[in-house]
C-alpha positions in Angstrom: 33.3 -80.6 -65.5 36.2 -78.8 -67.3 36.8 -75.1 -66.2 39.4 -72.7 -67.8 40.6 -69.5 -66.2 42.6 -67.0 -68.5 43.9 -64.5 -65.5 47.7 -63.4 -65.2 49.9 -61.6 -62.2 53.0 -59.3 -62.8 55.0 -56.7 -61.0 52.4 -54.0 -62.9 49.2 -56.1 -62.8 49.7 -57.4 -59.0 48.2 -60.3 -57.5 44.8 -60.1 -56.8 43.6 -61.4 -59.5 45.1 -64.1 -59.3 44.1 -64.9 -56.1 40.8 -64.2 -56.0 40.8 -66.7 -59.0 42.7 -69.1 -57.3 39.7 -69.1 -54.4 36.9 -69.5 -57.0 39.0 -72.9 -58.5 39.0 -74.1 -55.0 35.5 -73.5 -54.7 35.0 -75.3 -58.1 37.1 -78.1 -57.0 35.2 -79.3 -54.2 32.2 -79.5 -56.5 34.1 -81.4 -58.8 35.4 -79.5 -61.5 38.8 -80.0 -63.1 40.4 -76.3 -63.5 43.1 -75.5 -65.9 44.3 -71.9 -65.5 46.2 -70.4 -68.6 48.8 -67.9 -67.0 51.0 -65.8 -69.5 55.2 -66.0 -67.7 55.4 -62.3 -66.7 57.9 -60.5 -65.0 57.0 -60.9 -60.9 54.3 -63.4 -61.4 53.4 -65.8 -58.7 52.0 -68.7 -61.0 53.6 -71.2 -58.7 50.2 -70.8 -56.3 48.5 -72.2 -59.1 50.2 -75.6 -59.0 50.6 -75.0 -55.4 46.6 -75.4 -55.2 46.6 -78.7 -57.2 45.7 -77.4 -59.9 46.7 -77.2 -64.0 49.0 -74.6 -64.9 49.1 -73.9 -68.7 52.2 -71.1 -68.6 52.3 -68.8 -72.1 55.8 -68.0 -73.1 57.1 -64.6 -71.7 56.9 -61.8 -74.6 60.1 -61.7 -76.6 59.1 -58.2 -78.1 58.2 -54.7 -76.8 54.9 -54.3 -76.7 53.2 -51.6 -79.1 49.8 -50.6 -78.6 46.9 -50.4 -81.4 44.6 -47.6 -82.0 41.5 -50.7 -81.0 43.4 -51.4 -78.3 41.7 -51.5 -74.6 42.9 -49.0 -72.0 44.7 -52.1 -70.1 46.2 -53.7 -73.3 50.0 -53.2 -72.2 49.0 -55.5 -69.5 48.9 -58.2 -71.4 52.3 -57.6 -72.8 51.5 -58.9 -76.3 48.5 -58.3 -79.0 45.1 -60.0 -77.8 45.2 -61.9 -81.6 48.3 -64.0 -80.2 47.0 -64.2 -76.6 43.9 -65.9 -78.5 45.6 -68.1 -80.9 48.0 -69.6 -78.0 44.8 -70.1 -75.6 43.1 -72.0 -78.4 46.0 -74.2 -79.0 45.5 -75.1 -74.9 41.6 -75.8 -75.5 42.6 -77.8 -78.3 45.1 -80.4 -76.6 42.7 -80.5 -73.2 40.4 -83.8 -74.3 37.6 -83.0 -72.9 35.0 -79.9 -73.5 35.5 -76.5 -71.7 32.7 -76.1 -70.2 33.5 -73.0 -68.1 35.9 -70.2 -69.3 36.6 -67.6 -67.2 38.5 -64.5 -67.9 40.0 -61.9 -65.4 41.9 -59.6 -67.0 41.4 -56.5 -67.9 43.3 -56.2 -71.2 41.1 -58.5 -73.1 37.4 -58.2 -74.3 34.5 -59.4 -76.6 37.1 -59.7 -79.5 39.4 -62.5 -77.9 36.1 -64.0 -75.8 34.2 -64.4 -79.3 37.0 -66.0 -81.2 36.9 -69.0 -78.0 33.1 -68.8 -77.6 32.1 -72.0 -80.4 34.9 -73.8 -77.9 33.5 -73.5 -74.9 29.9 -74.1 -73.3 30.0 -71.5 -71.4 31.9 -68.3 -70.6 32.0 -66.1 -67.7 34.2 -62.6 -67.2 35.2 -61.3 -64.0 35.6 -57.5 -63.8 34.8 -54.0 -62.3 35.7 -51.7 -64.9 33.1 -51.5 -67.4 34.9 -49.8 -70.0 34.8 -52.4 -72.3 32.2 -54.8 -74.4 31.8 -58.4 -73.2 30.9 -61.7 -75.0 30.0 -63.4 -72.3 26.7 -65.5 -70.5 27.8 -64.8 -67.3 29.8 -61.2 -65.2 30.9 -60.8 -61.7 31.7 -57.9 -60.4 31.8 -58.1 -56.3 32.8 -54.3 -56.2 30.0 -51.6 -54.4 28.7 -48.9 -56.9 25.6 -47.0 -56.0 24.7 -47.5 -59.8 25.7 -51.0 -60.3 22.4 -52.6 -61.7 23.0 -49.9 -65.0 27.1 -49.5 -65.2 27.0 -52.6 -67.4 24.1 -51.7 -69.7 25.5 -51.9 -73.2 28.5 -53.5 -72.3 27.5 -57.0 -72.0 24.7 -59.0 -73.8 21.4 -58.2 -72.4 20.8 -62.0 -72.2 24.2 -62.1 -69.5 23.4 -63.1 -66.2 25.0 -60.4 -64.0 26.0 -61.0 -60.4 27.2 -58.0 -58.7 28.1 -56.4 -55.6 30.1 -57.7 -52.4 27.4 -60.5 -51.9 29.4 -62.0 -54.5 32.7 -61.4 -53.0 35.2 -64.2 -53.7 36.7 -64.6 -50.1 38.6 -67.7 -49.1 36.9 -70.1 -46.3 39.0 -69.1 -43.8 36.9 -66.0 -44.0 34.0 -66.9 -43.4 35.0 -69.7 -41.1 36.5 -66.5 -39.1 32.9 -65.0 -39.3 31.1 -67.0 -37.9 33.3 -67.5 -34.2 34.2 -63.5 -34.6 34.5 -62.1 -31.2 33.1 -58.7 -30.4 35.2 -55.9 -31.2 36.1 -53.4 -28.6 36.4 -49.7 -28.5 40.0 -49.7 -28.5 43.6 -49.2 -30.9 45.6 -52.1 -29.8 46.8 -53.6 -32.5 47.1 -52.2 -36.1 47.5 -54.2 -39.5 49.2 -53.1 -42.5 48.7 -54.6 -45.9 49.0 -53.4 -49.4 48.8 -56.7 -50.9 51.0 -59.0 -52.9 53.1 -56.1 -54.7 53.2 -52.8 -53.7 55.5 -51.5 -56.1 55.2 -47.9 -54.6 56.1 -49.1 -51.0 52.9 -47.4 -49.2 53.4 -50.5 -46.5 57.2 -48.2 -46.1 54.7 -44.9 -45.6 52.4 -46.4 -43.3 55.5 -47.4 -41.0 56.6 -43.8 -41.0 53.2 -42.7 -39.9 52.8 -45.2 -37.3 56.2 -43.9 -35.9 55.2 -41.0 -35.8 52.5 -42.0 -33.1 55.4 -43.0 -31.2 53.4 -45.1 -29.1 55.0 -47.9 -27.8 52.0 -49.2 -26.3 50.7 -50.9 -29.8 51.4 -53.9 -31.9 51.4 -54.1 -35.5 51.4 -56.9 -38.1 52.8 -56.1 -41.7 52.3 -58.9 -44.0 54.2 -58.2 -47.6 54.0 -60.3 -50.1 56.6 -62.6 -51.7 57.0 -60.5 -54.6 57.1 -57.1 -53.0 59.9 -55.5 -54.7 60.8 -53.1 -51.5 60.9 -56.4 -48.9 64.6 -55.4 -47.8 63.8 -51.6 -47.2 60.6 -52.9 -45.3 62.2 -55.8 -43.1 64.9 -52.7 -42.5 62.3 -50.3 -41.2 60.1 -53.3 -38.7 63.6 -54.2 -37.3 63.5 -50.8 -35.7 60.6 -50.9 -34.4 60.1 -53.0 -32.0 56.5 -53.3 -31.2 56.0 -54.3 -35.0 56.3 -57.8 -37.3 56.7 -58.3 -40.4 55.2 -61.7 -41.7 56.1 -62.6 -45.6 53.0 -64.1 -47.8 50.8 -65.4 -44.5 48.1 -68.1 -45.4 45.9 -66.9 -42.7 45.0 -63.2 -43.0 41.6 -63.8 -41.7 43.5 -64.5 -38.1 45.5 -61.8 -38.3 42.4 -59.6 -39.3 40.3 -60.9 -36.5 43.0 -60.1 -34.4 43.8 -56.0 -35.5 41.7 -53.6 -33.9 42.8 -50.9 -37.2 43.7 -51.8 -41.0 45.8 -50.0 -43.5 45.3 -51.0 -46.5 44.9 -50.8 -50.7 41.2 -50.4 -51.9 41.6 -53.6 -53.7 39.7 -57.0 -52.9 41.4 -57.2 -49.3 38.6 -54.4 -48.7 36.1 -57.2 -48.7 38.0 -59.2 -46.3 38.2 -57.0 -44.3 34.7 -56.1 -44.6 33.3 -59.7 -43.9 35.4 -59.6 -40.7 33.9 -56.0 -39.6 37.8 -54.4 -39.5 37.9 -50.6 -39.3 40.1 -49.6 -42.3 41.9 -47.1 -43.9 42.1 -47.0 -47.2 44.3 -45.4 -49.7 44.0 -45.7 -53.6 46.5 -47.9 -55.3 44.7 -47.3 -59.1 42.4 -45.7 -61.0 39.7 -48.8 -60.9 40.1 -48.4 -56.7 38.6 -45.1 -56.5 34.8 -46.3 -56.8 35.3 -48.9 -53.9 37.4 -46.6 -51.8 34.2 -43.6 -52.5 31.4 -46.0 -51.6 33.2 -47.6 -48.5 33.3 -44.2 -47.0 30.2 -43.1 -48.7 28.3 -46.3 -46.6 30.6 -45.1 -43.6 32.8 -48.5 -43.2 35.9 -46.9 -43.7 37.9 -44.1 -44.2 39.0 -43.1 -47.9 42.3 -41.1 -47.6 42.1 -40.6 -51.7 45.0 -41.2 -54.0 48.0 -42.7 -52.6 50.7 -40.3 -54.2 48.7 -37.9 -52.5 49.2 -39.2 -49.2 51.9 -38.4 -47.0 53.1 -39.7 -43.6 52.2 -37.1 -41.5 48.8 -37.1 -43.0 48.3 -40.7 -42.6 49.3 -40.1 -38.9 46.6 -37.9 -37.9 44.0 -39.8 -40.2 45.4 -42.8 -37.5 45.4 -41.0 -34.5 42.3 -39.6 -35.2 40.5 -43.0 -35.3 42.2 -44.1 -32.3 40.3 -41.6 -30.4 37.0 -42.0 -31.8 35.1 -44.6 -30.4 31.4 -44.1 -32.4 33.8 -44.1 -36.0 35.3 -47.5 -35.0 32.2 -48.8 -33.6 29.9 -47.8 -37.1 32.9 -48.5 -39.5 33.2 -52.6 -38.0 28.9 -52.3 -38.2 28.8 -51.1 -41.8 31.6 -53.4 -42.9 29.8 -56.5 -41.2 26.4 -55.6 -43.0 28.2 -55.7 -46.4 30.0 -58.7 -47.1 29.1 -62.2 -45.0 31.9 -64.5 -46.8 29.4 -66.5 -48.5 30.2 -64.9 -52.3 32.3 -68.1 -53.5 29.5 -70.2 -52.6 26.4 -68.4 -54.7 29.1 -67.8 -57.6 29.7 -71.7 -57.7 25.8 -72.1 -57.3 25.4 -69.6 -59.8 27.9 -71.5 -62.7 26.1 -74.7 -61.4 22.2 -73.5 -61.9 20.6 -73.8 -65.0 21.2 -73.0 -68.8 18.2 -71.9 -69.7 16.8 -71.6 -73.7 12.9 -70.4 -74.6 10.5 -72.5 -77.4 7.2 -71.5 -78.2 4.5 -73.2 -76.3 2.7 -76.2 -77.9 -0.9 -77.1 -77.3 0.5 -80.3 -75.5 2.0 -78.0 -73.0 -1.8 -77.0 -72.2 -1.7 -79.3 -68.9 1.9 -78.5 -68.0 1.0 -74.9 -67.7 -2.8 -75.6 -66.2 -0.5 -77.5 -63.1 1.5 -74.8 -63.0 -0.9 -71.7 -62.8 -2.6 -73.3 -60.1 0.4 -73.5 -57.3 -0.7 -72.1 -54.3 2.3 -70.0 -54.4 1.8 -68.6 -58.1 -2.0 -68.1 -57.1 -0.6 -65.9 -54.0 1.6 -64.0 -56.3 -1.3 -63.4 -59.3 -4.2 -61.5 -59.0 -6.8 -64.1 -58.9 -5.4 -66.4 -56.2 -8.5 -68.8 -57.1 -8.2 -72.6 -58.9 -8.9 -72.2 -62.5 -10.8 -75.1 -64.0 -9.5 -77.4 -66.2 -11.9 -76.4 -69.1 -11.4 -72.3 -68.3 -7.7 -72.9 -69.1 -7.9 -75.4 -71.9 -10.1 -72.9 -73.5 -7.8 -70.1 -72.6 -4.2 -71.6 -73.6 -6.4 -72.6 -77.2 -7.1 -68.7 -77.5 -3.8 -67.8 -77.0 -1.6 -70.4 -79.1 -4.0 -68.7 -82.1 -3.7 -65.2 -81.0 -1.2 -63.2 -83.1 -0.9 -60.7 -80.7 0.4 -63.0 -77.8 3.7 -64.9 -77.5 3.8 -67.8 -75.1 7.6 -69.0 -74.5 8.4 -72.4 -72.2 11.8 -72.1 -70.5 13.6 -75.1 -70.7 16.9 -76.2 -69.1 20.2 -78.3 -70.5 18.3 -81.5 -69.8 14.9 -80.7 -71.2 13.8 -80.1 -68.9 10.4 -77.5 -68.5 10.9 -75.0 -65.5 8.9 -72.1 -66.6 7.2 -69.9 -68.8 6.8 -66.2 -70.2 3.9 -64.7 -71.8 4.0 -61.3 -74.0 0.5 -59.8 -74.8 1.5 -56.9 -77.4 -0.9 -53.7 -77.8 0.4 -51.8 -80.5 3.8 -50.7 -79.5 3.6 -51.8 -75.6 4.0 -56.1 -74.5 3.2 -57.1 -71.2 4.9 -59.3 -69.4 3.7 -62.4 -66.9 6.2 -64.9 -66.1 6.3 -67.8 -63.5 9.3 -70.5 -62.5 8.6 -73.9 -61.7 8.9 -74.1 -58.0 11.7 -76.7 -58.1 13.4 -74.1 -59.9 12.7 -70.7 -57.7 15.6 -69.2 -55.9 18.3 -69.8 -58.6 18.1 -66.6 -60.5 16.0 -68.4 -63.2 13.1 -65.6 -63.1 15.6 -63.2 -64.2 16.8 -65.5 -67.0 13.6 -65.9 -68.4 12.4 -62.6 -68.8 15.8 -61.2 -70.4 16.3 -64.4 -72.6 12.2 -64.0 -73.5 12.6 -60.0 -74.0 15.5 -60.6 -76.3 13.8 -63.3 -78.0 10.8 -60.8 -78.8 13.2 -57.9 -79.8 14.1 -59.9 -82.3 11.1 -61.7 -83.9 9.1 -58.6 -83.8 12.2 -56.0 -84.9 10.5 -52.9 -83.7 11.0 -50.6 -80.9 8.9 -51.7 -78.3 8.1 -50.8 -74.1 7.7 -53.8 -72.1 5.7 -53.2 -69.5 4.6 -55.8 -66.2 1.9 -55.0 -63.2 3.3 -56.9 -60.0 1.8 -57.2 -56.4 3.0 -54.7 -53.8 3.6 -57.8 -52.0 5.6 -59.5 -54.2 8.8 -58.5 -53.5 10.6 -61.2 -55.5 9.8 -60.0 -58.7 9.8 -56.3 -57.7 13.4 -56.6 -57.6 14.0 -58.6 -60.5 12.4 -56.1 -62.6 14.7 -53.2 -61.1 17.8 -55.6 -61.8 17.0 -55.7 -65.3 16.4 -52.3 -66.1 12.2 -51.6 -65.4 11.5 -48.7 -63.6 8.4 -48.1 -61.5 6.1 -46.1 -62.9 2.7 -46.4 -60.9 3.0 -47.9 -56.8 -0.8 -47.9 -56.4 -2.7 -50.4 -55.1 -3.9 -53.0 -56.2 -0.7 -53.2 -58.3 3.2 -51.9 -59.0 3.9 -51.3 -62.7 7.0 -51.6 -64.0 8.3 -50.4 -67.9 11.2 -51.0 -69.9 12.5 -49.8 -73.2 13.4 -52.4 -76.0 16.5 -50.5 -77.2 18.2 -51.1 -74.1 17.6 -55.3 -74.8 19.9 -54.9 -77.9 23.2 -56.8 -77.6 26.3 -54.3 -78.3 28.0 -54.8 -81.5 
């Protein structure tokens, strides 16, 4: 399999995303993809990783003009240094001289949108965007966003195709193995200070690894070792290497390939809101935190908000002296240390890279109407002991009850049966819509091969979608579910249903059609 990335590092956009990329192509790799990153040359990039890490660099040529923003442009467009219609027509001259079919395209990068990903979307199979804004409209089947928002399941509501699989929150956290390799032999943290780590990742253009120094001498305790790792491109390395020379008790390590060590190791972290927040997370690290940018502030507020970490707001706004006490402070609060590394741990358990991979591996998944020869596929299927358990009549239904039934129903104008079928043809589920004037209700089931892969959800926004658009009405979708059933409970909730009756012997669940609408 083929797998393009479209991501890009710079002196203004930083590293991160980049790296986090670079981990996902790993991921891919083992499983036997062939990944082909197309990385525009700009000013304090670190592109050289990518060929590092085996893989297919594709460099676009550094921008020869200023760039001059467009009334349609995105609020990150400058990022991108030149107008997204050239950034597309020099991508598609890279799809064209790769031989075989993209089958993946994934874009990280904030200055681009459903404009550039539709004019690639007839050349790939499939495309997937990584981001944790939401400020802008996707084309895409598949998002990630590994970032914590307490309103996560609706931020993106609008913005991408209903029909896009979302996968979101830290469970999804693209963390190298080392990470969770780390996990899983962690020691047990103690109660004490002993030994502090500062990193504000691969940049740091406003030198807040310089004002963390300051604060720590301020301490002036002699008594505790710190790690600052700075990376290669960190315009402010002289300055910092300066400072760590006259300190004694600290070292400074330049573009370290194994964090997770020196995480595992620090009792305290200073840090960027940024994806090191999940790494540090995964390893249960009390951390500071300040705000680097804007898109920071929702991770930094819901860290603190969940109580694994403290938010010390903005960056500019932080001063030494401040950053001292918030340090001290810590040092001598044994319950905060202790909750912060608990919280942390509960969040993020390193295993993100492997369900994304799953997740781009899983099933593409299209609807046809039913046929009366799928009469004794579904007859099999209906009568699973573990459908049975999860319906309302749990007993065996006769063959002659169903043939009867599904006979009804293929006639009946007012029901719509779908079969869900995957890239091979295969059958792995169904969806039924029963309409009563302006209200369809909703039964669903997966093929048990097929349970546990997010296919459930697929169905029912593919199927809802599909009904939007035959029928071209407003419409409520409505499901009853078993208080039992958990499962489906929560796929309901991701999608958008919201519960409006708990009582026994049934939860019911309803959903507005506008919402299904793709964004124009």
């Amino acid at each position: 399999m083929n797998t393009l990335i479209r991501v890009d590092s710079s002196l203004t956009i930083g590293t991160g995303h980049l790296m986090r990329c670079l981990t996902l192509a790993n991921a891919l790799n083992e499983q036997g993809h062939n990944v082909h990153f197309v990385c525009r040359d700009l000013k304090g990039n670190s592109n050289r990783f990518v060929v590092d890490h085996g893989h297919t660099l594709h460099l676009l040529p550094t921008p020869k003009e200023e760039f001059v923003s467009q009334p349609e442009d995105t609020t990150h467009a400058m990022w991108l240094e030149v107008q997204w219609q050239q950034d597309h027509k020099e991508t598609f001259r890279i799809i064209q001289n790769i031989s075989d079919q993209i089958n993946w395209l994934i874009v990280d990068n904030y200055a681009l949108d459903y404009r550039w990903e539709s004019a690639l979307r007839q050349y790939v199979k499939s495309t997937m965007v990584i981001d944790d804004l939401a400020d802008r409209k996707h084309d895409c089947d598949m998002l990630l966003d590994q970032n914590y928002y307490s309103n996560s399941n609706t931020r993106y509501a609008g913005v991408v195709p209903f029909t896009c699989r979302r996968f979101l929150g830290p469970k999804y956290a693209i963390l190298r193995p080392e990470f969770l390799q780390e996990r899983q032999n962690l020691p047990q943290r103690d109660d004490k200070v002993q030994r502090i780590l500062v990193f504000f990742g691969g940049v740091d253009p406003s030198n807040e690894t310089g004002k963390a120094l300051k604060a720590i001498e301020i301490l002036d305790n002699s008594d505790l070792n710190v790690d600052v790792v700075i990376g290669s491109s960190n315009p402010n390395k002289s300055d910092i290497l300066d400072q760590c020379q006259n300190m004694p008790y600290v070292t400074c390590h330049e573009h370290v390939e194994n964090m997770a060590q020196f995480m595992v190791k620090a009792d305290l972290a200073i840090g960027a809101g940024g994806a090191t927040t999940w790494e540090r997370c995964c390893l249960g690290l009390p951390s500071i935190i300040e705000i680097l940018a804007e898109n920071q502030t929702a991770i930094a507020e819901g860290i603190e908000k969940i109580n694994a970490g403290r938010n010390c707001g903005f960056a500019q706004d932080v001063t030494p002296e401040f950053l001292s006490k918030e340090i001290h402070n810590l040092m001598i609060s044994k319950k905060r240390l202790f909750e912060y590394s608990k919280a942390a741990l509960n969040l993020v358990d390193g295993k993100g890279a492997l369900r994304v991979v799953q997740a781009m591996q899983g099933e593409k998944i299209c609807l046809r109407e039913a046929e009366p020869s799928d009469c004794e596929l579904l007859w099999n299927w209906v009568n699973d002991l573990n459908v049975r358990l999860s319906s309302f009549n749990h007993c065996v239904i006769p063959w002659e009850e169903h043939a009867e039934w599904f006979a009804k129903k293929l006639k009946d104008n007012e029901s719509y049966v779908f079969i869900a079928e995957n890239e091979n043809n295969t059958s792995v589920g169904q969806i039924r819509f029963e309409l009563n004037k302006d209200t369809a209700n909703i039964s669903y089931l997966v093929q048990r091969d097929y349970r546990r892969l997010g296919i459930g959800e697929t169905i029912i926004r593919i199927g809802i979608q599909k009904l939007v658009d035959l029928i071209e009405q407003p419409i409520t979708f409505s499901s009853e579910v078993r208080p039992e059933n958990i499962a489906s409970q929560k796929i309901f909730e991701k999608i958008g249903f919201s519960a409006v009756n708990k009582e026994f012997p049934s939860v019911c669940f309803e959903f507005n059609s506008c919402l299904a609408y793709e964004p124009a």
